[in-house]
C-alpha positions in Angstrom: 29.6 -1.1 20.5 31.1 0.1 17.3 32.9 -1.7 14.9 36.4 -1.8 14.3 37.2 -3.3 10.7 34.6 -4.3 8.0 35.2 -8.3 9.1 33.4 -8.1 12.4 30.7 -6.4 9.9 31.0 -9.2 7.8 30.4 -11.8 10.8 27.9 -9.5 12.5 25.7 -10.2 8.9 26.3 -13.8 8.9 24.6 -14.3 12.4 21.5 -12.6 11.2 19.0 -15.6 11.0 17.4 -13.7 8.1 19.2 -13.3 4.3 18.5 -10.1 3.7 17.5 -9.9 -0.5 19.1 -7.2 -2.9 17.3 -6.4 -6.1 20.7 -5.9 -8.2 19.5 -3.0 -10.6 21.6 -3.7 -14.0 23.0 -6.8 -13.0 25.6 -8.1 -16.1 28.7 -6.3 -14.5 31.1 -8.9 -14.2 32.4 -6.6 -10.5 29.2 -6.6 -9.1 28.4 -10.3 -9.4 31.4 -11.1 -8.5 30.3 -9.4 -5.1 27.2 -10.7 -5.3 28.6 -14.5 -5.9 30.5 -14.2 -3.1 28.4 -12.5 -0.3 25.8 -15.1 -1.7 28.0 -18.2 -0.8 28.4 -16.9 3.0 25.1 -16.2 2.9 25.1 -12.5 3.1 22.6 -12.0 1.0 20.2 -13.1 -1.5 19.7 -11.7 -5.3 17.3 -10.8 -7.1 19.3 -9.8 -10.7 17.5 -7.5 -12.7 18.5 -6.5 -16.4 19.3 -8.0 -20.1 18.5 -11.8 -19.5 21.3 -13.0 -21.6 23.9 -10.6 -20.8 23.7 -11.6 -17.0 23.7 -15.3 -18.0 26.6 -14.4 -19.8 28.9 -13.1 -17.1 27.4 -15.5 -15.0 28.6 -18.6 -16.6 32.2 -16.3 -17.2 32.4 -16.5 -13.5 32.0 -20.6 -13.6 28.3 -19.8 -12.6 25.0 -21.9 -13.1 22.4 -19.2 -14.2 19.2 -21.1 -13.4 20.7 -21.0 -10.0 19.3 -17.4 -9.8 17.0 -16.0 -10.0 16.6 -13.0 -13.0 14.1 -10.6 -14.4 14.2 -8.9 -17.7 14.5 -5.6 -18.0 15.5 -4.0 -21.2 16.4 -0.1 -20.7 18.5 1.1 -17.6 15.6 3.0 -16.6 13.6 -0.1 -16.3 15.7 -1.5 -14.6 15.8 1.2 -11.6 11.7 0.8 -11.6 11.7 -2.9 -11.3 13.9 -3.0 -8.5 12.0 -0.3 -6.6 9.1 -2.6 -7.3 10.5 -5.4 -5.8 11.3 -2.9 -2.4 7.4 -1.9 -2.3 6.2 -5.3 -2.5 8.2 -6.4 0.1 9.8 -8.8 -2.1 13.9 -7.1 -1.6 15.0 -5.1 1.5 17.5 -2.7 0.1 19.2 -1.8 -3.6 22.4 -2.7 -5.3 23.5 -0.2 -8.1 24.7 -2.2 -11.2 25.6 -0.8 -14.6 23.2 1.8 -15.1 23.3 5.8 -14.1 22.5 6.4 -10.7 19.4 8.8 -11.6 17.8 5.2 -13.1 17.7 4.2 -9.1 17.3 7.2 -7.5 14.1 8.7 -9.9 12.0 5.8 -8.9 13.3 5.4 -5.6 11.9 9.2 -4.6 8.9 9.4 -6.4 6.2 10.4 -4.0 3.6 7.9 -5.0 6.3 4.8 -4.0 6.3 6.4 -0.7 9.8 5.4 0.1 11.2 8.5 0.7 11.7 10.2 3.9 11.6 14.1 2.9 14.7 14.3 4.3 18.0 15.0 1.7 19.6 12.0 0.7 23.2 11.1 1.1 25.8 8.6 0.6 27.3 7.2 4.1 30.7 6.0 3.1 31.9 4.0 6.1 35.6 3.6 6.3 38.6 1.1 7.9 41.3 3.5 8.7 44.4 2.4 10.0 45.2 4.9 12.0 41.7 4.4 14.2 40.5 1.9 16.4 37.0 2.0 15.1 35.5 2.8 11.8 34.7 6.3 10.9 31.4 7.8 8.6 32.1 10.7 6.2 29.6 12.0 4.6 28.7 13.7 2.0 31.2 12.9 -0.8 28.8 11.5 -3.3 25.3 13.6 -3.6 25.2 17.2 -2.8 27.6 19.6 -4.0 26.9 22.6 -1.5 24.8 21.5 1.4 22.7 23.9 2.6 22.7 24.3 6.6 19.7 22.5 6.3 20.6 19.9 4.2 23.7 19.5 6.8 21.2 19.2 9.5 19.6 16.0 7.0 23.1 14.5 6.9 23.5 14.4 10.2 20.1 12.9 10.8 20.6 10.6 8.7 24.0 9.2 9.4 23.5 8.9 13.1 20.1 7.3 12.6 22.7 5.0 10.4 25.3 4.6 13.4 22.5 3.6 15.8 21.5 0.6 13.9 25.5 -0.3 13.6 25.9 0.1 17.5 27.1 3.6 17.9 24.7 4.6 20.8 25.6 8.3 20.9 27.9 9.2 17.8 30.2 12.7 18.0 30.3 14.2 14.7 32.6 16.5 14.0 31.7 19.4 11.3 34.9 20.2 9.8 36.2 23.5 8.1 39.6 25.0 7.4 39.8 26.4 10.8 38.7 26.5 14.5 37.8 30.0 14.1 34.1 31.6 13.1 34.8 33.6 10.0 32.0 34.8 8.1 33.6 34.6 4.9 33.5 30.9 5.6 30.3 29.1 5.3 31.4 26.0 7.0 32.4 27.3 10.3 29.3 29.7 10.6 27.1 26.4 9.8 29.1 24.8 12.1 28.3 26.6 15.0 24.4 26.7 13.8 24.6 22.9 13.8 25.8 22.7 16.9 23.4 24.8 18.7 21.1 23.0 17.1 22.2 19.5 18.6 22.2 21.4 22.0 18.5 22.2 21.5 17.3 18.6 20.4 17.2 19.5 16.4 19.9 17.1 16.1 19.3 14.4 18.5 20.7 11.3 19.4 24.6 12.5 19.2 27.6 15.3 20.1 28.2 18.1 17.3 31.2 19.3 17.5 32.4 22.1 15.4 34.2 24.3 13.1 37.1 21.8 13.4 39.9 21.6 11.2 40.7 17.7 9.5 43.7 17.2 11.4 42.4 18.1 14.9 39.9 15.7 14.5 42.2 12.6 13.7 44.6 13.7 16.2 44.4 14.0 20.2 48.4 14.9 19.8 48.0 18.3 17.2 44.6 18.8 19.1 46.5 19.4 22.5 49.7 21.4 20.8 46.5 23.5 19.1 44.8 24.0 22.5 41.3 22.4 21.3 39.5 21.2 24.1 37.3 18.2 22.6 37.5 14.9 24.4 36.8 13.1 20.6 39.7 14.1 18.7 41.2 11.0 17.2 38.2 9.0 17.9 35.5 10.3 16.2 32.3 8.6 14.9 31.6 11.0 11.9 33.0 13.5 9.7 30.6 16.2 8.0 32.5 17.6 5.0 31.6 20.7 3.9 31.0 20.3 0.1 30.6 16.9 -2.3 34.5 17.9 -3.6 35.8 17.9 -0.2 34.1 14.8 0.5 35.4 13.3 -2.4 38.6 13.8 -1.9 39.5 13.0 1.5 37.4 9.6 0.2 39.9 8.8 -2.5 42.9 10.2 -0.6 42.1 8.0 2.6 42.0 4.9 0.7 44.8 5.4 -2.2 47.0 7.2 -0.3 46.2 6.2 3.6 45.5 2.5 3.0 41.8 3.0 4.1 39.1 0.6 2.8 35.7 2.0 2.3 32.1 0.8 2.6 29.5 2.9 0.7 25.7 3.2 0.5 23.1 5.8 -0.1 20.6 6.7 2.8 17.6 9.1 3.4 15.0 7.0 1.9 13.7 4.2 3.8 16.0 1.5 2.3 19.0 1.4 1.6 21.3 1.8 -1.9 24.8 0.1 -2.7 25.8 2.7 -5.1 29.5 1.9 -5.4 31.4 4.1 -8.3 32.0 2.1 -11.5 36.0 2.0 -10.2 35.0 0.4 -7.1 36.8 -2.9 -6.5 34.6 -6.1 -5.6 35.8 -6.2 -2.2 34.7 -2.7 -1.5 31.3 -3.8 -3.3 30.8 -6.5 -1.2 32.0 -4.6 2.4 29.3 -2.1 0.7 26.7 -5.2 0.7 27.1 -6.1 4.2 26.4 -2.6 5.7 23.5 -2.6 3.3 22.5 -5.9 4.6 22.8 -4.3 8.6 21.1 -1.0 8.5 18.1 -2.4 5.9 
């Protein structure tokens, strides 16, 4: 059964006999250990903080912390940072990644590298799970943080990705609507001519496990009302699982314009490899970092 708002996710973690551990790559940002600090103290997870020893004790005792209480390895570079928290995943030591103050490359670089043997082959993405009023469940839109222009193939990986994501969050067969400008095939649109590839390919069992539905335009999707006036036959519109934008910008936007002008809240992690990564923009407020943690914590 799917979720509805990020608290049942919240709860959902907190009956999970086992603590999931983070390996918190560039720990002394006063936003992320503020979600750390609190997703700690429900037991939502456990830390591992990794970065400039004294900087992190720092902050720590800023936010009326007890340092020794946690525990923290040295690293001195961002870079460093990144590889000793991918070390921590292959040694079975942490079960997903927390982005902290260093650039995402620093996480990503190690995280891929063949000899680590934690990548999938597949394209990696960021999954950005969002509360929307307007919807009685929460809905995955994807990709507003990795590739610019997705190839149909690298579509295909998105998909592939998020519903193996759904699945683990209780989404037994998610529809996924590709969306475009228009319902129409137009060649001189990309999207709706990938559209229609990806759905034939869901029909053949290249994209299993869920219903493609596609070109759709944004508002047919949210809307049963505009999808009947429109005359779009699609038993999912207003109840979607996913959205598949069709570039990073689009994705982006409808991101940022969901949450600052819609009064959506947003949960976002990076998938494709075999563990997960809370990779949260700088701006991100702690409470979207710590909803972030939680479907980290669910899907690791």
């Amino acid at each position: 059964m799917a979720y509805s708002k990020f608290s049942e996710m919240v709860e959902k973690c907190k009956e999970n006999p086992h603590t999931k551990t983070v390996a918190v790559a560039g720990a002394a940002d006063e936003h992320v250990l503020c979600a750390i600090i609190e997703a700690e103290k429900i037991n939502l997870v456990k830390p591992i903080l990794i970065g400039n020893v004294a900087e992190i004790e720092t902050v720590l005792r800023k936010l009326g912390e007890v340092p020794k209480d946690y525990k923290i390895i040295n690293a001195e570079t961002a870079a460093d940072c990144g590889i000793e928290a991918v070390e921590l995943i292959k040694k079975g030591e942490a079960e997903f990644i927390m982005k902290g103050m260093v650039d995402t490359k620093d996480v990503l670089k190690p995280l891929v590298k063949k000899e680590n043997g934690l990548h999938t082959g597949r394209a990696m993405c960021v999954f950005a799970y969002t509360e929307v009023p307007q919807m009685n469940k929460l809905l995955a839109v994807s990709d507003g943080g990795m590739i610019p222009y997705p190839t149909l193939e690298q579509k295909q990986d998105i998909i592939l990705n998020c519903v193996e994501v759904l699945h683990k969050l209780g989404v037994e067969n998610p529809s996924v609507a590709v969306l475009a400008a228009v319902e129409k095939v137009n060649p001189k649109m990309v999207e709706t001519t990938d559209a229609v590839a990806l759905v034939e390919m869901n029909k053949n069992g290249e994209i299993p496990g869920c219903d493609v539905v596609g070109p759709i335009s944004f508002d047919i999707a949210m809307s049963k009302e505009i999808a009947a006036v429109k005359k779009y036959d699609c038993p999912y519109c207003g109840e979607f699982d996913m959205f598949l934008t069709p570039t990073i910008a689009a994705g982006n936007m409808m991101h940022k314009a969901m949450v600052l002008c819609g009064g959506s809240k947003m949960a976002g992690v990076v998938i494709g490899a075999k563990v997960p990564v809370v990779l949260t923009s700088r701006s991100a407020s702690t409470e979207e970092k710590f909803v972030s943690l939680a479907l980290a914590s669910l899907i690791s």
